[in-house]
Backbone bond lengths (Angstrom), bond angles and torsions (degrees), N, CA, C in turn:
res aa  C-N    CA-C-N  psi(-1)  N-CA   C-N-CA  omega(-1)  CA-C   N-CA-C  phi
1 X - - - 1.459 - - 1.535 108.14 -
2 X 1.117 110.22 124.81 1.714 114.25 174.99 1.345 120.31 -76.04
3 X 1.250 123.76 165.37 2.073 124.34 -175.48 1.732 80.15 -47.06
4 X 1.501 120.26 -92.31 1.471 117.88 -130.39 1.770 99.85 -66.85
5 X 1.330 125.58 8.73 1.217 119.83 163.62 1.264 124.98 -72.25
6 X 1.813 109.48 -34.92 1.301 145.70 165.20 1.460 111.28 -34.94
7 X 1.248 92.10 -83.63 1.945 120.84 171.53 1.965 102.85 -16.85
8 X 1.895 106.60 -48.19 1.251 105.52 -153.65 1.760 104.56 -67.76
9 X 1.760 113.45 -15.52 1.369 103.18 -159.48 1.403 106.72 -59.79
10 X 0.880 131.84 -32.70 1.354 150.08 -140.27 1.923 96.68 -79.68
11 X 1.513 109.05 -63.30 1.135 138.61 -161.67 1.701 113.36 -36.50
12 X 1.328 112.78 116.43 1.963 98.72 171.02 1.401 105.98 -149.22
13 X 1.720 115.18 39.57 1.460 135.93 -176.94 1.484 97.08 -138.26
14 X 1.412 120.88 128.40 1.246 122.22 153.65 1.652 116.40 -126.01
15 X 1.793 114.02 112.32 1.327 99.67 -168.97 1.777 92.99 -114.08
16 X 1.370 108.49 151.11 1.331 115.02 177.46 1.437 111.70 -129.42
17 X 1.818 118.69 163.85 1.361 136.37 167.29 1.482 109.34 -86.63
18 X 1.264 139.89 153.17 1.541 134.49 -144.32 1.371 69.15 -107.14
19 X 1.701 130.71 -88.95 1.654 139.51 -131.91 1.741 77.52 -82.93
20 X 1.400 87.46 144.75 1.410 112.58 177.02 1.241 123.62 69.31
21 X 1.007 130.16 -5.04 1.550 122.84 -167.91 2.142 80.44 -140.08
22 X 1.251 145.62 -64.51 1.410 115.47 -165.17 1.251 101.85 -97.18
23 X 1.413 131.71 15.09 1.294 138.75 -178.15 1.437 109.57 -152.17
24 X 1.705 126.92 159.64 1.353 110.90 -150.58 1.686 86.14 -105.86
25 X 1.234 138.94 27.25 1.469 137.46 122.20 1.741 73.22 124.62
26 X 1.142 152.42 -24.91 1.523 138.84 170.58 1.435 124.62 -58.51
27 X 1.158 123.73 128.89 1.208 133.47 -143.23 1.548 88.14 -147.63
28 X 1.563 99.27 125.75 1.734 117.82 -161.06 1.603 90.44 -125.59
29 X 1.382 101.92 152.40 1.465 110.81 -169.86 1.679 106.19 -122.91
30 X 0.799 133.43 136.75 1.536 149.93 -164.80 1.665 114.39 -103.18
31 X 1.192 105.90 147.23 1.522 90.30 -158.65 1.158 110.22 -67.23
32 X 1.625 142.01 19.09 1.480 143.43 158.54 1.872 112.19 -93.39
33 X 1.242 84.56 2.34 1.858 79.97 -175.11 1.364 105.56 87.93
34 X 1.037 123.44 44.37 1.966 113.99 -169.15 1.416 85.15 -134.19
35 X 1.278 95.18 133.49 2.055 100.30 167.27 0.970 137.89 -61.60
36 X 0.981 140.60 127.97 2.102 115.03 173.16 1.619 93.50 -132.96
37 X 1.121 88.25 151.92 2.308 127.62 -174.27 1.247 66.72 -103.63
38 X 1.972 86.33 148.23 1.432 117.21 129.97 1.304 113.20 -120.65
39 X 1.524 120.46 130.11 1.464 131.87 148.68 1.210 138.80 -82.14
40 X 1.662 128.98 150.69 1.199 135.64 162.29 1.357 142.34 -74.28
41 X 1.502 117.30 111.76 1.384 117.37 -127.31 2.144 81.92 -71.14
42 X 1.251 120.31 -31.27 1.532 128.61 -171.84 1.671 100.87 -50.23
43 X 1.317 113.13 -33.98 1.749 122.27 -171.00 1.476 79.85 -72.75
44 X 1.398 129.29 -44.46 1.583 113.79 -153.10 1.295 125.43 -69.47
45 X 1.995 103.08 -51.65 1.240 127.91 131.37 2.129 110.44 21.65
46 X 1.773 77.43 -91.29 0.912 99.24 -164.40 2.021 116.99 -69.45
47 X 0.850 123.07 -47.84 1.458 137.76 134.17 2.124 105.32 2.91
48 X 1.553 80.77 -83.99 1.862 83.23 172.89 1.248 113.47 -60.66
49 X 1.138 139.75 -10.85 1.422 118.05 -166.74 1.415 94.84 -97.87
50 X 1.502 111.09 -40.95 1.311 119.62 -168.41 1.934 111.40 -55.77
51 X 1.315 104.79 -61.41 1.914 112.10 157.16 1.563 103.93 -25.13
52 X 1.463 115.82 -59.71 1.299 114.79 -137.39 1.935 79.94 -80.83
53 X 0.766 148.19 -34.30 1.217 130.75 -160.67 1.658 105.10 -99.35
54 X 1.642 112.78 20.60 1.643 110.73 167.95 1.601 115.32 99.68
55 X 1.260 107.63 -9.94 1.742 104.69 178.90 1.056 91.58 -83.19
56 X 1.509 88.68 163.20 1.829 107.52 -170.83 1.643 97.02 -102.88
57 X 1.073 111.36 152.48 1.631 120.16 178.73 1.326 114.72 -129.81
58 X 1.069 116.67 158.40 1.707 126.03 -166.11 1.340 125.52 -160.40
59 X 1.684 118.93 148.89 1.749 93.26 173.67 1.181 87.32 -143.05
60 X 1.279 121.78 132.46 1.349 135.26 173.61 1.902 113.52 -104.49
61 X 1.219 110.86 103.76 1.517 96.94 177.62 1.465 104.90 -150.08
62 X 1.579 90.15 150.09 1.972 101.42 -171.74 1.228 105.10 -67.91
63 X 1.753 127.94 -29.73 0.872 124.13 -156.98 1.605 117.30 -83.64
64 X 1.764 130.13 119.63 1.571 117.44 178.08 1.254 116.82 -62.61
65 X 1.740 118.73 112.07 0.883 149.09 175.77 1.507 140.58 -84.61
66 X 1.394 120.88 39.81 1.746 91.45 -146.61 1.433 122.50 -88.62
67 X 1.316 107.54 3.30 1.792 103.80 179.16 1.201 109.84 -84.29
68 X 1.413 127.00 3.63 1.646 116.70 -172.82 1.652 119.14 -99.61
69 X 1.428 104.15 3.58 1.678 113.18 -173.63 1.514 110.64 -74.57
70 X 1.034 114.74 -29.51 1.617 126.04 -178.23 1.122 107.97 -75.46
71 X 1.627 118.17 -67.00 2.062 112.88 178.73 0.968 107.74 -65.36
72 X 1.690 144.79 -35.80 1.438 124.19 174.82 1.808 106.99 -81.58
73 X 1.163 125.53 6.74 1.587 109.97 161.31 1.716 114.72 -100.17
74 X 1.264 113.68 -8.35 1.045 126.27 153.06 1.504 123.08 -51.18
75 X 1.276 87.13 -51.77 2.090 102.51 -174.28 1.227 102.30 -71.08
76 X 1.367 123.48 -22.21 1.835 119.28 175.75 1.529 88.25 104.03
77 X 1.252 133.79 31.33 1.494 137.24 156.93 1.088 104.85 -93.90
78 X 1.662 112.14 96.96 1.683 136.73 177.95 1.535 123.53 -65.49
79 X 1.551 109.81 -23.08 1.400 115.77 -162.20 1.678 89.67 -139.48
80 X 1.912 108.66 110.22 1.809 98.37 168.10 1.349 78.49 -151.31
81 X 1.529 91.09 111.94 1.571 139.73 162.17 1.819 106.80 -82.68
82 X 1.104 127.73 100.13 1.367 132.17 158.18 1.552 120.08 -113.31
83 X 1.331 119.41 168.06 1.825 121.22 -147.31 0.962 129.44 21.62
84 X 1.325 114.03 63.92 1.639 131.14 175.55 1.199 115.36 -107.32
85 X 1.393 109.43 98.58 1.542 109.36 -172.33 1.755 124.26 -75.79
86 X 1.864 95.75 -10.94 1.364 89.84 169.88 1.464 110.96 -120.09
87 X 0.952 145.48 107.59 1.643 145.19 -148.38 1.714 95.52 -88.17
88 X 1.303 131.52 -50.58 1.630 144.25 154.11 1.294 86.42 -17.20
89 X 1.379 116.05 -95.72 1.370 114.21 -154.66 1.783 121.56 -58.29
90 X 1.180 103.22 -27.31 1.377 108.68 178.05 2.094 118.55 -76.84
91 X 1.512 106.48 -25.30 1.036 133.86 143.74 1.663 122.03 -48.93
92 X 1.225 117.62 -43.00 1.825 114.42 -169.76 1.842 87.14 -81.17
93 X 1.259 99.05 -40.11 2.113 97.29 -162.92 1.580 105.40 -66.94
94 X 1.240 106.84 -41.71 1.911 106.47 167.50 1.406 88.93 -50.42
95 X 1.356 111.26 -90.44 1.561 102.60 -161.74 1.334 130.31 -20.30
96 X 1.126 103.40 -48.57 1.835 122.03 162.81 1.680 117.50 -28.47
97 X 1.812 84.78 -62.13 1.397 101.61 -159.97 1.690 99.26 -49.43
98 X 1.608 119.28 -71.43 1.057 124.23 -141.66 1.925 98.72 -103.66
99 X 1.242 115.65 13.87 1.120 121.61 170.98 1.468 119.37 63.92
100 X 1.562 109.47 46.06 1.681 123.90 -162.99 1.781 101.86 -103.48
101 X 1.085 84.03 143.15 1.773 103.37 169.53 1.394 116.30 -76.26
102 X 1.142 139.30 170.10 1.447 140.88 -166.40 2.027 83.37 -109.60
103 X 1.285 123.48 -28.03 2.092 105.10 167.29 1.753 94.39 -84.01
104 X 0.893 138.97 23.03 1.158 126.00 162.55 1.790 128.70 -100.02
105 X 1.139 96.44 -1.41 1.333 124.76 -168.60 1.564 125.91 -115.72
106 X 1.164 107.51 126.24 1.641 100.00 -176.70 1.983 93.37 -114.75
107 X 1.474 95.18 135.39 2.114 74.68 178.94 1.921 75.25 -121.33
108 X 1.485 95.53 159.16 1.289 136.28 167.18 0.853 144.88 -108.09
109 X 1.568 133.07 65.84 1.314 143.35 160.11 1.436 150.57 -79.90
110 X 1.686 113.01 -171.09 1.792 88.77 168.28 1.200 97.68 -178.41
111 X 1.666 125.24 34.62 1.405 143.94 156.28 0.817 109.81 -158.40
112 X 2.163 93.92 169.34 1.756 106.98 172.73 1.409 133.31 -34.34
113 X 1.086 126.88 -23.14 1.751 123.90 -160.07 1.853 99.55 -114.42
114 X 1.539 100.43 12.88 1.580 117.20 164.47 1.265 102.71 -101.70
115 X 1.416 138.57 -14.62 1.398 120.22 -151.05 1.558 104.92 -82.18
116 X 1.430 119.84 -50.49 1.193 108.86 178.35 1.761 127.33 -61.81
117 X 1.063 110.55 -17.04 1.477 119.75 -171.19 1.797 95.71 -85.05
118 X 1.013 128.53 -46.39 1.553 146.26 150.01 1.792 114.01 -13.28
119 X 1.119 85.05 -52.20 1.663 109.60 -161.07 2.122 91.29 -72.55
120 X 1.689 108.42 -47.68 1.509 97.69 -166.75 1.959 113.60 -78.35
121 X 0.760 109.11 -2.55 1.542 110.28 -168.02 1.806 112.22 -108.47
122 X 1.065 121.84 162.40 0.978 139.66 -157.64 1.808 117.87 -70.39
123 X 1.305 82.21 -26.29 1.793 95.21 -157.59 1.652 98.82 -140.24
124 X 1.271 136.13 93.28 1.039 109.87 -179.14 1.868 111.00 -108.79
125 X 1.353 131.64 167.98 1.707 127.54 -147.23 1.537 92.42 -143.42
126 X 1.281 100.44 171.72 1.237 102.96 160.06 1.679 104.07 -155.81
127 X 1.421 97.38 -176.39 1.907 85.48 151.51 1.751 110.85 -111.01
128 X 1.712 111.99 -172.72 1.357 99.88 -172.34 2.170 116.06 -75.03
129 X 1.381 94.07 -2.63 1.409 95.40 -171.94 1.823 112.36 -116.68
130 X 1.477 101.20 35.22 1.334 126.26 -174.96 1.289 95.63 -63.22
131 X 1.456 133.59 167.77 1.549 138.39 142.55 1.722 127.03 -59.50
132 X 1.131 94.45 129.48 1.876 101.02 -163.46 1.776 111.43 -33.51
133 X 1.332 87.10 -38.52 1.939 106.64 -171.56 1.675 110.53 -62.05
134 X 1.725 113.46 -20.76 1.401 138.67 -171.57 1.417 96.35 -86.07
135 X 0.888 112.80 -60.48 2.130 125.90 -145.29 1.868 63.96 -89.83
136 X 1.337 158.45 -51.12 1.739 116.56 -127.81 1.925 81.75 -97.97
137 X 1.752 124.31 -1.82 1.539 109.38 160.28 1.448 137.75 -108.27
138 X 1.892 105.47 16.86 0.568 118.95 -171.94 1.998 137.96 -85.29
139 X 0.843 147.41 84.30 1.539 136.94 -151.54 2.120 102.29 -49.08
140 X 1.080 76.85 -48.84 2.241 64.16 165.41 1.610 121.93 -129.92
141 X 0.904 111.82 113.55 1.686 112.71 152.64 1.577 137.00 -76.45
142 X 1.187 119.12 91.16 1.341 154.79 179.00 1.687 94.09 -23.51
143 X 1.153 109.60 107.87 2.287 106.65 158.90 1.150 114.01 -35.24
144 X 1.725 121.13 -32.03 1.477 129.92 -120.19 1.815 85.00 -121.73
145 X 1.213 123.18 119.00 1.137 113.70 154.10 1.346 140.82 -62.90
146 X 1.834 139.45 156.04 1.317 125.28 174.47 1.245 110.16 -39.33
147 X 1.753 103.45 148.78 1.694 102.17 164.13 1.495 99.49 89.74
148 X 1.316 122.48 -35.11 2.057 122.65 -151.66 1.341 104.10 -136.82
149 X 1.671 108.26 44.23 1.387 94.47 148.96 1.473 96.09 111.63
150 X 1.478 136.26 -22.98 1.643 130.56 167.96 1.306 118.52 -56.42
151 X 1.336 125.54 -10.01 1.131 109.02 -172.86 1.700 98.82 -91.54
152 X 1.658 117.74 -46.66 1.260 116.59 157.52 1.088 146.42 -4.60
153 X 1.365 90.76 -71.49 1.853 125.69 -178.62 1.828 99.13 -70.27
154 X 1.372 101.14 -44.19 2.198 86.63 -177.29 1.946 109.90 -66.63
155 X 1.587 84.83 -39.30 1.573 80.77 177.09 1.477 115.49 -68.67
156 X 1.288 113.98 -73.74 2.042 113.67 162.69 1.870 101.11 9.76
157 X 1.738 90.58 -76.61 1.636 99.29 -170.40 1.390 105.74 -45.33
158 X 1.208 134.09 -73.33 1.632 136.12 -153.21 1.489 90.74 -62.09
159 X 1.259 146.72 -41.23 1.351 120.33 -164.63 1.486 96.91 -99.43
160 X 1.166 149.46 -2.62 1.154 142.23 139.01 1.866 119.77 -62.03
161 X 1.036 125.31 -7.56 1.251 129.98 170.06 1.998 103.27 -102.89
162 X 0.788 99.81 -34.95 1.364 108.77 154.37 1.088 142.92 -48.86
163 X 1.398 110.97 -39.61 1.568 129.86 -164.77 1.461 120.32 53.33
164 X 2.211 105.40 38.51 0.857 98.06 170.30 1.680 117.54 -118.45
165 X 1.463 102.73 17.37 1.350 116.93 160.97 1.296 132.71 -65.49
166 X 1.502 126.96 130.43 1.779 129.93 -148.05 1.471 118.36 3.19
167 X 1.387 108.74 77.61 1.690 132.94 154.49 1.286 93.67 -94.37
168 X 1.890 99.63 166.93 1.268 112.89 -176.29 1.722 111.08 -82.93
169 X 1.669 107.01 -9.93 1.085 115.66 179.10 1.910 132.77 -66.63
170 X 1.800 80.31 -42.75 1.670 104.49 169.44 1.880 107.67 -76.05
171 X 1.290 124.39 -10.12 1.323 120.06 -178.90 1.203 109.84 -129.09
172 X 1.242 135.83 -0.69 1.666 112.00 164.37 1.643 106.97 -82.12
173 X 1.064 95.32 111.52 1.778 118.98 171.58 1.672 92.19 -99.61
C-alpha cells in the first residue's frame, strides 16, 4: 500500500468541484443561452454506491449552477453548494456541520480557485487533465480525466482501500 493509499483509511467525506472534475469542463449553450454539462453516468454509479454505504458527499463550486441540484441529489449528493466564491470558507462550515476532520476528507479538484480548499483536507485528487499547479499538490492524480470516469476511479480507490469494494453489503439492493 502506498502513503496516499494510506491517507484513504481514514476517509468517509468525499467533497468535489462541479466543472472539470464531474464534467469534462465544456459547457454547451442551448438555444436560450442556458448552459448544459454532460456527466458520466460511471461517476454516478459510483456516487450512489458511495451515499449508499454512509459517506457524506458534497459539491462545492464557484461556479452558479442551478440545474445540477436535482441529478446530484439523486446520486445521494447531500450537500451542493454552488456560487461560492470562497470554497475555504464554505469548506470550514461543512466541517462544522458534520463534525469532520480535514484526514477525513478527500476534496476533488482541477484548478486555481481549488488550490486553497486542496491545501485544508486530508486527501486531496484531481483528474488526469487537472492544471499543473493542481496535480504538483496533489497526493493522487486520477488516469481518468474530468467528466471520464475520475470521479469513479477516486471513489473505486477509497472503498477498495476499505474493503468496501463488491461486498455483499455495498450490493444487496
Amino acid at each position: 500500500m502506498n502513503e496516499w493509499e494510506k491517507l484513504l483509511k481514514n476517509v468517509n467525506t468525499f467533497i468535489f468541484d462541479y466543472d472539470g472534475v464531474m464534467t469534462d469542463g465544456t459547457v454547451y449553450m442551448d438555444s436560450n443561452g442556458d448552459p448544459l454539462r454532460t456527466s458520466n453516468v460511471k461517476d454516478g454509479y459510483a456516487l450512489q454506491l458511495a451515499s449508499k454505504l454512509g459517506y457524506h458527499l458534497a459539491v462545492i463550486s464557484g461556479a452558479v449552477v442551478t440545474n445540477i441540484t436535482r441529478r446530484l441529489n439523486m446520486l445521494g449528493v447531500q450537500d451542493v453548494f454552488t456560487g461560492i466564491p470562497d470554497k475555504v470558507v464554505k469548506l470550514d462550515e461543512y466541517m462544522k456541520q458534520y463534525g469532520l476532520k480535514p484526514e477525513q476528507i478527500v476534496y476533488v479538484g482541477d484548478d486555481i480557485p481549488d488550490l486553497r480548499v486542496m491545501r485544508q483536507v486530508g486527501v486531496a485528487a484531481c483528474p488526469a487533465d487537472a492544471a499543473p499547479e493542481i496535480q504538483q499538490i496533489c497526493h493522487y492524480v486520477s488516469e481518468r480525466p474530468g467528466g471520464k470516469g475520475c470521479v469513479r476511479d477516486i471513489i473505486e480507490k477509497t472503498l477498495k482501500v476499505q474493503s468496501k469494494w463488491m461486498t455483499a453489503e455495498a450490493y444487496s439492493w
